[in-house]
N, C-alpha and C positions, 0 to 999 in steps of 0.2 A: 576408893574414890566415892563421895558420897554422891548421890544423884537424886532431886526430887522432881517429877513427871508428872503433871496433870496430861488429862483424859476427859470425853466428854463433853464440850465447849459444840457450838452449833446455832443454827437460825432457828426458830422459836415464834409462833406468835403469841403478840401479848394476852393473859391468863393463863399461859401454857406451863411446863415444867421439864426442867433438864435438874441431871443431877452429874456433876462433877469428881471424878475420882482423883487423887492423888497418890501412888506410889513412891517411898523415900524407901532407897536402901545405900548401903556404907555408913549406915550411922544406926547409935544403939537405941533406936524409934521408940523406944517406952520411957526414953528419960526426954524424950522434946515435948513443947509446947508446937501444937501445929495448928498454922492460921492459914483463912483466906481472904485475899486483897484484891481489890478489882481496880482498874485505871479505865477512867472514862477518856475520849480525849479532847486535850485540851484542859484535862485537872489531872493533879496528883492525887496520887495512889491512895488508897484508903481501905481502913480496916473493914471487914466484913463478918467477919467470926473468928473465936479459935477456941481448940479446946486444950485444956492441959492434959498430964499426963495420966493425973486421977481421974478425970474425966469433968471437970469442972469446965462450966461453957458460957460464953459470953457472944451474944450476935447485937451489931449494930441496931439504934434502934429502926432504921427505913425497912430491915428486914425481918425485924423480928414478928414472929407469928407466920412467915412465908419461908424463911428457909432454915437449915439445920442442917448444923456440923455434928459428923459424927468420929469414930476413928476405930480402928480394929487395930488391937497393938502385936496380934499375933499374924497379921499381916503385911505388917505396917504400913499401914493405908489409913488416908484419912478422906473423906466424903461431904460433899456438900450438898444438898438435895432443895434445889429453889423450886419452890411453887407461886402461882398467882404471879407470874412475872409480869414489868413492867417495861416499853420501852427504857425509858432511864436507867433499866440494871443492865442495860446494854453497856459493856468493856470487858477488856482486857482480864482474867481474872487469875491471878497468882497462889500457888499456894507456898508456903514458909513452913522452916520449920528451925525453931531456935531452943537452944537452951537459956533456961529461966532467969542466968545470967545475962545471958545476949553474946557470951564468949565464943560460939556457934549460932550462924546463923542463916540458912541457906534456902535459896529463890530457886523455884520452879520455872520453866520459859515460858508457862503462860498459854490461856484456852483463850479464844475469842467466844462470845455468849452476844449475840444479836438479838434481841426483840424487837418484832416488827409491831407498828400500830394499827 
């Protein structure tokens, strides 16, 4: 049974820095793409990072220079580390983990991430 588990999530105030863990096991972790998504509410969900399995990395532009995805494949864990937060990165924050097809595609339950102002 596959399983992915963030970790991590928390109140914060704004300039401060939480870093996010993800756990995925039942699945063979060095062949997925692993993202993280955050939902503010009252919007849908949106991309935040991900990196592949070679390690190739792509971060949203609102975050990039502030946060970073990273991943340990001998863990199979993947990590988000925000810094300089801003209220507005305040949601719901998910992390994914799919094959490069999209044939496999599975949702973590998600961290709550608060910045206060």
């Amino acid at each position: 049974q596959v399983q992915v588990v963030e970790s991590g999530g928390g109140l914060v105030q704004a300039g401060g820095s939480l870093r996010l863990s993800c756990a995925a096991s039942g699945l063979t972790f060095g062949s997925y793409i692993m993202g993280w998504y955050r939902q503010a509410p009252g919007k849908e969900r949106e991309l935040v990072a991900f990196i592949t399995s070679d390690g190739g990395i792509y971060h949203e532009d609102s975050v990039k220079g502030r946060f970073t995805i990273s991943r340990d494949n001998a863990m199979s864990m993947t990590e988000l580390q925000m810094n300089s937060l801003f209220p507005e990165d305040t949601a719901v924050y998910y992390c994914n983990a799919a094959l490069p097809d999209r044939s496999r595609n599975y949702w973590g339950q998600g961290t709550q991430v608060t910045v206060s102002s």
